[in-house]
C-alpha positions as a printed NumPy array, in Angstrom:
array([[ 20.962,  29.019,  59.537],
       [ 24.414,  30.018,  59.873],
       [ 25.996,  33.893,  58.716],
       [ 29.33 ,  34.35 ,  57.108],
       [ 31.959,  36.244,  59.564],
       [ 32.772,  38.94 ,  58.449],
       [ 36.55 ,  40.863,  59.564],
       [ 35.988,  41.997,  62.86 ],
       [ 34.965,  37.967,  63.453],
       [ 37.983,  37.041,  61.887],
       [ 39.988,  39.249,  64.169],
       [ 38.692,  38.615,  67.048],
       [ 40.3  ,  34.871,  66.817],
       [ 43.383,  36.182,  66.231],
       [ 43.553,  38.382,  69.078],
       [ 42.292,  35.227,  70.669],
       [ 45.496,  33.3  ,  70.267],
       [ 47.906,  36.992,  70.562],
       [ 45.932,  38.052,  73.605],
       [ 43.369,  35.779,  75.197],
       [ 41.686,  37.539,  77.46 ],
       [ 41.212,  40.7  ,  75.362],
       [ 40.391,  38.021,  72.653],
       [ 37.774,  36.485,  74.784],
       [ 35.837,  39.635,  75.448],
       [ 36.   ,  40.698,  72.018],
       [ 34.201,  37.345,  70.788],
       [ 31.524,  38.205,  73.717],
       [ 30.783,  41.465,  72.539],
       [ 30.727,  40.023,  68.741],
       [ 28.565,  37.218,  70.107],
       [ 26.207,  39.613,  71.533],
       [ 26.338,  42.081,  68.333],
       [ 25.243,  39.276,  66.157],
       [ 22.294,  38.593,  68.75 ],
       [ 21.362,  41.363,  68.984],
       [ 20.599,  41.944,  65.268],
       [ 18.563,  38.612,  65.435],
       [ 21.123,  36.501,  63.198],
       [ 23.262,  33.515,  64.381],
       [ 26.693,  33.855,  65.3  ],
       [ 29.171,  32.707,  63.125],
       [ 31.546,  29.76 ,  64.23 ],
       [ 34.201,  32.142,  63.981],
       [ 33.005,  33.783,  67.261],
       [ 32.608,  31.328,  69.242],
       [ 35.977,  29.859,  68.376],
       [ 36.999,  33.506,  69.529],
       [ 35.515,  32.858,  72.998],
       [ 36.463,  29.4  ,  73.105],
       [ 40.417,  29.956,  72.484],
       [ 39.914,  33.235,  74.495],
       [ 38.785,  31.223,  77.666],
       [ 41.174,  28.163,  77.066],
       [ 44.668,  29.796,  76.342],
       [ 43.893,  32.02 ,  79.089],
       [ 43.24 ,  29.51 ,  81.657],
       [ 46.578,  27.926,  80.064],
       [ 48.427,  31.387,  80.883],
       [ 46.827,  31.655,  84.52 ],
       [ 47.987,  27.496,  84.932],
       [ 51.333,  28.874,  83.9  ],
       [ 51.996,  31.903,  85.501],
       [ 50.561,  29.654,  89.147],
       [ 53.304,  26.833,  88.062],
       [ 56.092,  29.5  ,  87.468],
       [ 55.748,  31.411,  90.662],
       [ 55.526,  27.976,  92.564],
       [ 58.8  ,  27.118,  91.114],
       [ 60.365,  30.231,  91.884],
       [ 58.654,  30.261,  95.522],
       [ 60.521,  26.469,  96.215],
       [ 63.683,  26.777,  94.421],
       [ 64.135,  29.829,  96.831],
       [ 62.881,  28.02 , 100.254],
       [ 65.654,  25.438,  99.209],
       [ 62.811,  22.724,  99.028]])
């Protein structure tokens, strides 16, 4: 039995894809909001956590690559 989202659901993807991490938590809390009032979470939330935890792996991948760069371009590697 699946429950509509309703706008704090919706938002919580898009701070998702603006802000991952703070996206990620949000679709935590909404995932245990929904639980806790006995219903099933929407899709909607768990594409929050899902984008959450993937684009912000992707940052901490880039961020890791960047400073690498920087760290051998300036050793003269």
């Amino acid at each position: 039995m699946s429950t509509k989202p309703n706008g704090a659901d919706i938002a919580a993807v898009v701070v998702a894809i603006l802000l991952p991490l703070t996206g990620f938590v949000i679709g935590l809390v909404r995932r245990g909001q929904w639980k806790a009032g006995g219903m099933q979470p929407p899709t909607a939330v768990t594409l929050a956590i899902v984008l959450g935890a993937v684009f912000t792996v992707g940052q901490l991948l880039a961020v890791i690559g960047i400073a690498a760069y920087v760290g051998f371009a300036t050793a003269g590697y």
